[in-house]
C-alpha positions in Angstrom: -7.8 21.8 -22.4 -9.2 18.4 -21.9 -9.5 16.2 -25.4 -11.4 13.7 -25.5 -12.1 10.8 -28.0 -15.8 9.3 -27.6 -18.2 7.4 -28.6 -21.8 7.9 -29.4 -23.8 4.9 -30.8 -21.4 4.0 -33.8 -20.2 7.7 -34.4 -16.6 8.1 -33.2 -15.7 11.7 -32.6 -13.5 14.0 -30.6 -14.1 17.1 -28.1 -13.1 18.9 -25.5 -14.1 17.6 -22.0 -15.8 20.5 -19.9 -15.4 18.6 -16.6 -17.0 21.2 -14.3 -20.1 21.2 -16.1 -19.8 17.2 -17.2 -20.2 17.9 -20.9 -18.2 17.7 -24.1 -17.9 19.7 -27.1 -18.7 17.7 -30.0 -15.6 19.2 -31.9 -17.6 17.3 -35.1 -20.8 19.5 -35.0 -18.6 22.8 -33.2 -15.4 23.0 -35.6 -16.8 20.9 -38.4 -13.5 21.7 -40.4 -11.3 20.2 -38.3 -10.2 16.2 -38.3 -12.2 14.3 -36.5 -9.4 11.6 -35.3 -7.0 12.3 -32.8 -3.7 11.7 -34.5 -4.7 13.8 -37.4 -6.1 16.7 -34.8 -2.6 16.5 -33.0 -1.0 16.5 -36.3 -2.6 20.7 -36.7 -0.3 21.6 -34.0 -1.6 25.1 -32.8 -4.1 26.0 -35.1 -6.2 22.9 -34.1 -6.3 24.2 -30.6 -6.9 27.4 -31.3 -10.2 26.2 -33.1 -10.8 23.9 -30.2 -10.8 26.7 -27.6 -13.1 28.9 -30.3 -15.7 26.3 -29.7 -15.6 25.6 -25.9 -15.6 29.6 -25.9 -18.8 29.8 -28.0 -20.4 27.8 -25.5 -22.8 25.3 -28.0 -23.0 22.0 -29.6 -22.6 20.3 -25.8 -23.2 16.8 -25.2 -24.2 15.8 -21.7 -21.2 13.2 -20.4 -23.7 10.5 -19.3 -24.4 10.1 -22.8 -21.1 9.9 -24.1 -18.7 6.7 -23.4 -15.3 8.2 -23.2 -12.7 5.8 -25.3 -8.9 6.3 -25.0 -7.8 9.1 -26.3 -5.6 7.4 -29.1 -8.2 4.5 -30.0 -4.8 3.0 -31.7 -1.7 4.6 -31.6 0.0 5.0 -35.2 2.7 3.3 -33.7 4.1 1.0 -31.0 4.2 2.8 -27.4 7.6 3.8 -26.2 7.6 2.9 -22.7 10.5 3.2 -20.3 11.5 1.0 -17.8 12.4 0.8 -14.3 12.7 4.8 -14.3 11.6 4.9 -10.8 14.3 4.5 -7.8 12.1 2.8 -5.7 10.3 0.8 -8.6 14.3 -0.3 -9.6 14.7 -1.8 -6.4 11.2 -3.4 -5.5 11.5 -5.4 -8.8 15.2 -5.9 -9.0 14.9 -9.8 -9.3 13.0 -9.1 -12.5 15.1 -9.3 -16.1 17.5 -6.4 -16.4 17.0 -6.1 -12.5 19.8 -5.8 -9.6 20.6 -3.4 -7.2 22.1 -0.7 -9.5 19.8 1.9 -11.2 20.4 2.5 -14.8 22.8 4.1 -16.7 20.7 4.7 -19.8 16.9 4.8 -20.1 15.2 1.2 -20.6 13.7 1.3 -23.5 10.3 -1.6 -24.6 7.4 -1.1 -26.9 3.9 -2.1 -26.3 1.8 -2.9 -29.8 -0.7 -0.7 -30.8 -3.7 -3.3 -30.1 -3.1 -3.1 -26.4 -4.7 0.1 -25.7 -8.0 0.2 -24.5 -10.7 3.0 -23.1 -12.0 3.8 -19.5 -14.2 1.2 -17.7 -13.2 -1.6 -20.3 -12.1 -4.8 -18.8 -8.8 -5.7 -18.3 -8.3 -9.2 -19.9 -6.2 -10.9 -17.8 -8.0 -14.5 -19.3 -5.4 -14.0 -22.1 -2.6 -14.5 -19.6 -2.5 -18.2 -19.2 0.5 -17.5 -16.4 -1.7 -16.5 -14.2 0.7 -13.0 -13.2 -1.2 -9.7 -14.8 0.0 -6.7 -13.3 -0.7 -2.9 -13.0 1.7 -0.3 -13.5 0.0 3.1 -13.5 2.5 5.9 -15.5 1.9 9.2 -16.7 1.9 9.0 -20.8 3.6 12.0 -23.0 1.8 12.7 -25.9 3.9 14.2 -28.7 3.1 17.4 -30.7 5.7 18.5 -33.4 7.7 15.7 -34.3 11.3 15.4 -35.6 14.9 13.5 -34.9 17.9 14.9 -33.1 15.6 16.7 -30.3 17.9 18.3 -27.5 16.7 18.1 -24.2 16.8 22.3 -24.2 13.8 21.7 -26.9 12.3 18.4 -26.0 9.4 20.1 -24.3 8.5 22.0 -27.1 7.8 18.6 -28.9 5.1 18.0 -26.2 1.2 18.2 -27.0 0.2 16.6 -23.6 -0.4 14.1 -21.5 -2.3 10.9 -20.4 -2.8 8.4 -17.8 -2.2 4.9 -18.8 -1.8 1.7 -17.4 0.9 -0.7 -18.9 -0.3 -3.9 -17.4 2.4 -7.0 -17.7 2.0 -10.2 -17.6 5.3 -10.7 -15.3 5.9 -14.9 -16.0 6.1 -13.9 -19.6 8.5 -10.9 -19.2 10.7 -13.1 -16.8 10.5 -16.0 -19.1 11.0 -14.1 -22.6 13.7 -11.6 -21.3 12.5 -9.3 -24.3 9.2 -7.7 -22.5 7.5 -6.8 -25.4 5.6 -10.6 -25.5 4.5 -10.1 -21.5 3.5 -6.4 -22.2 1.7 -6.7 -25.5 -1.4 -8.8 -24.9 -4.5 -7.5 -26.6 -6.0 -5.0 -24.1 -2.9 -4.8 -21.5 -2.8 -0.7 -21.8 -5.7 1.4 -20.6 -5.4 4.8 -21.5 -7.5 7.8 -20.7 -9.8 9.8 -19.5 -8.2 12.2 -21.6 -5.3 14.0 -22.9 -4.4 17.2 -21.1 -2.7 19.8 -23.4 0.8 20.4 -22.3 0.0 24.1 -21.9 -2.7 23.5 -18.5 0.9 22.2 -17.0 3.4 24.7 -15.7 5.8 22.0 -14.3 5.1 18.5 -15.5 7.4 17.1 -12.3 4.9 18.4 -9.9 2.3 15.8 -10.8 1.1 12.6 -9.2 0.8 9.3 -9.5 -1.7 7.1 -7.6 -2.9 3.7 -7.7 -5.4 2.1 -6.2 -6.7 -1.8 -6.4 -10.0 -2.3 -5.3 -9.7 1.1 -2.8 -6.3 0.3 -1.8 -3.4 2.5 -2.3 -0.9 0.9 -3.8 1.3 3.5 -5.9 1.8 7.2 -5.0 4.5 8.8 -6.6 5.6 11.5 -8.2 7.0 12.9 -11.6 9.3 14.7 -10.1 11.0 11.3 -8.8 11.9 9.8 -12.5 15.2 8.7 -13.3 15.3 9.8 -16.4 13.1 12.8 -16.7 11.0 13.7 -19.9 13.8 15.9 -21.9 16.0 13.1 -21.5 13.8 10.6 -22.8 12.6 12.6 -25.9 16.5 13.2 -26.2 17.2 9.4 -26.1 14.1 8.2 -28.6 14.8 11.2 -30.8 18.8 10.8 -31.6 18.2 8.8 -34.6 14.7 7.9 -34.6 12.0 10.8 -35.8 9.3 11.5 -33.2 5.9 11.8 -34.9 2.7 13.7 -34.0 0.5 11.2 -31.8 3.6 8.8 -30.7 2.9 8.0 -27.1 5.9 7.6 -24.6 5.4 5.6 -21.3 7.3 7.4 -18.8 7.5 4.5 -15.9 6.1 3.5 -12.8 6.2 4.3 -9.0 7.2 1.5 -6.1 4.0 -0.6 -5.4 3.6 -2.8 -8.3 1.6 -6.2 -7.5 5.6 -8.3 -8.3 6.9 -6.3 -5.3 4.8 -7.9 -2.4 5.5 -10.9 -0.5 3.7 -12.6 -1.8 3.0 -10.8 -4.7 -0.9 -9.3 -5.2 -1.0 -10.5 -9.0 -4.6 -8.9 -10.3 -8.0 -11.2 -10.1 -10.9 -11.3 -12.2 -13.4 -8.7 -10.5 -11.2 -6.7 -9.5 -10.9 -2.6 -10.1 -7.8 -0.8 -10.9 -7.8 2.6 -10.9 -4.9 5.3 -11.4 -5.3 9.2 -10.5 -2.9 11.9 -12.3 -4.9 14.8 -11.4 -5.4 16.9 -13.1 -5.8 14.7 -16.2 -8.6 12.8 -14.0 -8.8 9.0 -13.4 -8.7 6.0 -15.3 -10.4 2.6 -14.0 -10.6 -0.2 -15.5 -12.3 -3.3 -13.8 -10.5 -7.2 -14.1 -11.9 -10.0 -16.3 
């Protein structure tokens, strides 16, 4: 299934995106019994979904998509995202004169966090104004959305812990994470991670590695990679975080980015005001978010 968080007038609600027929199931009106947050949806594990499909099977309480605005799925995240750097080979070497760069890949997964206020929906701007450095960047990454939590995860079980998955932009201001070292200043500015469409449940993906990753800037192809291409693949990362740290339903995990970043071009194609940014991981759908 497709979940959705939206927006109708003030009323902020969750469904289940019916993208064939453009309209949502206004989980609020269809399964009034169940949260109506995403964390705290996540959080019923199974028997949330189970109600979920119920109501896209009953077929009523639809809401036409035009007159819905779709918001990121986690409006704001319980917690910091856990995103994972340079786990990409060609990514490593396009932006090895970054912090942490050079020519060798890494031995463990890079760990950073973005704060929670960073994330916002589909079709909101991008502020790149609050970057006085001039340098905002797109990095379009697959996001894991996790289920049942817990600490000590094996990476034999690590995909059990998965609920599903997003698309989501971690846009970097890259003067700030080359002059701070730490890249949690250049990755944290209000509104520098888009997230959405939606979150796919893990259980509409047979093979997670088979998906794809594509940017495009105003039209132009810039990233195309794939999943199956990460250093460090998902059980490994949920092994990593989870070793002494407890997972929780709704933390989201940043996988990494593809080759084709706006720092790796001579000279570098740093994002403008007015321009459109949009990142395709089908079959979660596309999220675009214009430049102001």
């Amino acid at each position: 299934m497709l979940l959705v968080s939206f927006t109708t007038g003030a009323d902020r609600r969750i469904g289940v995106l019916d993208r064939a027929r453009e309209e949502i199931v206004d989980l609020s009106h269809a399964a009034p019994a169940l949260p109506q947050d995403m964390p705290a949806f996540i959080a019923l594990g199974e028997e949330g979904l189970a109600a979920a499909r119920a109501a896209l099977a009953a077929d009523q309480q639809r809401l036409p998509l035009s007159e819905v605005t779709l918001i990121a799925p986690l409006p704001r995240p319980a917690r910091n995202i856990m995103c994972i750097g340079k786990n990409y080979r060609d990514h490593a070497n396009e932006v090895k004169s970054l912090p942490a760069g050079g020519s060798d890949l890494p031995e463990y997964p890079i760990v950073f966090t973005k704060a929670p206020s960073t994330v916002i929906g589909p079709g909101v701007a991008i502020p790149s104004h609050l970057d006085a450095s001039r340098s905002t960047d797109y990095e379009g990454e697959l996001g894991v959305i996790v289920g049942r939590g817990g600490r000590g995860i094996t990476r034999e079980a690590a995909m059990e812990h998965v609920y599903g998955y997003t698309v989501l932009n971690d846009v970097t201001a890259r003067d700030l994470q080359r002059r701070h070292l730490q890249w949690f200043v250049g990755k944290s500015l209000d509104g520098f991670c888009p997230m959405g469409p939606a979150l796919l449940t893990a259980d509409e993906v047979p093979d997670v590695r088979t998906l794809r990753i594509q940017t495009r800037v105003n039209g132009e192809l810039r990233q195309d990679g794939c999943v199956d291409d990460l250093i460090f693949d998902i059980p490994t990362l949920i092994e990593t975080l989870s070793a002494g740290m407890t997972l929780e339903p709704g933390d989201v995990i940043a996988t990494g980015t593809p080759a084709g970043v706006g720092a790796g071009f001579t000279p570098p194609k740093y994002l403008q005001p007015g321009d459109r940014v949009a990142i395709t991981i089908d079959p979660i759908g596309t999220l675009e978010n214009p430049v102001e």
